[in-house]
C-alpha positions in Angstrom: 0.0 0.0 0.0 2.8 2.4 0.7 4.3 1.6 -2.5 1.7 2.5 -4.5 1.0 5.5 -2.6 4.7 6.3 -2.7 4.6 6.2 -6.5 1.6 8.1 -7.3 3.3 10.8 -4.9 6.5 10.5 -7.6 4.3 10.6 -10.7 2.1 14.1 -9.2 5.5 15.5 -8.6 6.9 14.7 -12.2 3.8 16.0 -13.5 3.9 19.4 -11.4 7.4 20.0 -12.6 6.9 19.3 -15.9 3.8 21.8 -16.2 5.9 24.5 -14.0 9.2 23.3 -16.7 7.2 24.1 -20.1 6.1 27.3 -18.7 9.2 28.6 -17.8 11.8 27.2 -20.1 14.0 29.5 -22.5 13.0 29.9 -25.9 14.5 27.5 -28.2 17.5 28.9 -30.6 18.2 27.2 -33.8 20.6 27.7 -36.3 19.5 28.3 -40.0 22.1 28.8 -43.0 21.2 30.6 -46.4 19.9 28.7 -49.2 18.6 26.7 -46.1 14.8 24.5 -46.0 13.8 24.1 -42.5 11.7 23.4 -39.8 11.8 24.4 -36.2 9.3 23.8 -33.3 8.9 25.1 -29.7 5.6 22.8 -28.5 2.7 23.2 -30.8 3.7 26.0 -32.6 6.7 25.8 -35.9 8.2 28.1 -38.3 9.1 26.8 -41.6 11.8 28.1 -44.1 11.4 27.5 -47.5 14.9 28.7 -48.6 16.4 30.9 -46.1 17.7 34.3 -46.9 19.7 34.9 -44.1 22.4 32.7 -42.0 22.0 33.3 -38.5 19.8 31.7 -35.2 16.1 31.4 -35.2 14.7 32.4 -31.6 10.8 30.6 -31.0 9.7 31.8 -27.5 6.6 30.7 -26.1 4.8 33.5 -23.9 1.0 34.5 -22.2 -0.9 36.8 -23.7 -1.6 38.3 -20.2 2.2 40.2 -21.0 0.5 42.0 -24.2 -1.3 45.4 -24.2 -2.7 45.6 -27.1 -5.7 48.1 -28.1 -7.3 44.6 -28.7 -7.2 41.3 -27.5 -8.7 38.5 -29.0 -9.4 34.9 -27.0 -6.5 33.0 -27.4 -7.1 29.2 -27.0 -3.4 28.5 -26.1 -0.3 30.6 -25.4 1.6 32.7 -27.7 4.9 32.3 -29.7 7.7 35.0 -30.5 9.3 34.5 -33.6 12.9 36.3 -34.1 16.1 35.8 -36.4 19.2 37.4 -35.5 21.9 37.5 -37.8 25.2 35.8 -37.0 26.2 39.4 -36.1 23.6 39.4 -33.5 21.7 42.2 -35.8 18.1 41.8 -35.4 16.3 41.1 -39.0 12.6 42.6 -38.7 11.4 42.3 -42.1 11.5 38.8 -44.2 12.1 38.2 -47.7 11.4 34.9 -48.8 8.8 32.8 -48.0 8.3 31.9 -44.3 5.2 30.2 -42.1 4.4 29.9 -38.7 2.0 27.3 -38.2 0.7 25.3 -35.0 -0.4 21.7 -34.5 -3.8 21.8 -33.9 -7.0 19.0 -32.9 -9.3 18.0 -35.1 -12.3 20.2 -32.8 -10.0 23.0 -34.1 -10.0 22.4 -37.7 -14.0 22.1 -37.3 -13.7 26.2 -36.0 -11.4 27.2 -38.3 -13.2 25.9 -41.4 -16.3 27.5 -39.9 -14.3 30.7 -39.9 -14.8 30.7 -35.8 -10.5 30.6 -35.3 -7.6 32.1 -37.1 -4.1 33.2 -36.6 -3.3 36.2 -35.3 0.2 38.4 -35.5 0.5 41.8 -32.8 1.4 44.9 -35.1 3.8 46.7 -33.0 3.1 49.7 -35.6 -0.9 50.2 -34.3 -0.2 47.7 -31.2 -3.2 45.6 -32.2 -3.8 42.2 -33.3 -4.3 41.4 -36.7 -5.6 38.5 -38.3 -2.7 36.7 -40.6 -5.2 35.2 -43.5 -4.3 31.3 -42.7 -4.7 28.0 -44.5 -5.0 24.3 -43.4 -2.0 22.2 -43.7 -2.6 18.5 -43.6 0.7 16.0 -43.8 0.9 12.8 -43.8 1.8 12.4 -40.2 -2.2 12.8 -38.9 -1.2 16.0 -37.4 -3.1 19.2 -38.7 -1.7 22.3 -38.4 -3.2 25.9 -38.8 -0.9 28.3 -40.9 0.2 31.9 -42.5 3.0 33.3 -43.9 4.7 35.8 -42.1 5.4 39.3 -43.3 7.5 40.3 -40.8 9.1 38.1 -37.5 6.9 38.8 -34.3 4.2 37.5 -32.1 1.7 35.1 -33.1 -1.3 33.4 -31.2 -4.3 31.3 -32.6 -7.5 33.1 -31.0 -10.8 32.6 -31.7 -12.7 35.4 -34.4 
């Protein structure tokens, strides 16, 4: 009895610091080169190059929405994710030239909303500090996982909300 006791006790605690781990953990940095395709995740949410224009580290950081005062605020259904590059250099690129997506993995009750046009993507213009709805597409792959997607105009915030 006081093993089984013993090992839920273990199992709560793993679970607790895994919750308290995703929340607080550093955004992840990848490196992209030039010329480069790739794709890089940070929990549900990706960015995908299709041919890199720059060499230099890709920053994905996963943040609340409670940290954003914007003139508007949508209902986001799950946090938020920064997108940066910074050029080997450490100079910040803003703008993007080539084709780049952010996309996140999304459940099929999802993909019901967004085809109803009840859920969409959403990117924080810094220029008018409001949200602004990135017109987004359905990506489905052969791995079962659907994703919800745009391509970005400029690196930034991004969250899925509901419309």
């Amino acid at each position: 009895m006081n093993i089984k006791k013993l090992v839920l006790s273990a199992f709560v605690i793993f679970l607790a610091f895994s919750v308290i781990a995703a929340s607080v953990l550093p955004a992840t940095v990848n490196r992209i080169k030039k010329g480069e395709k790739a794709e890089f995740y940070n929990g549900r949410y990706g960015v995908s190059f299709t041919k890199s224009q720059y060499s230099g580290y890709v920053h994905l950081n996963r943040m609340s929405d409670s940290r954003i005062q914007a003139t508007n605020h949508p209902n986001f259904t799950r946090d938020l994710i920064s997108v940066q590059l910074t050029k080997i250099g450490g100079e910040k690129v803003r703008g993007i030239l080539g084709a780049v997506y952010v996309s996140v993995v999304v459940k099929q009750s999802d993909v019901r909303a967004w085809e109803r046009g009840e859920l969409g993507l959403y990117y924080l213009d810094p220029w008018h500090n409001e949200w602004t709805e990135c017109g987004s597409f359905l990506v489905k792959n052969g791995d079962g996982r659907p994703r919800i997607a745009c391509r970005m105009r400029a690196f930034g915030i991004f969250g899925l909300a509901e419309k």
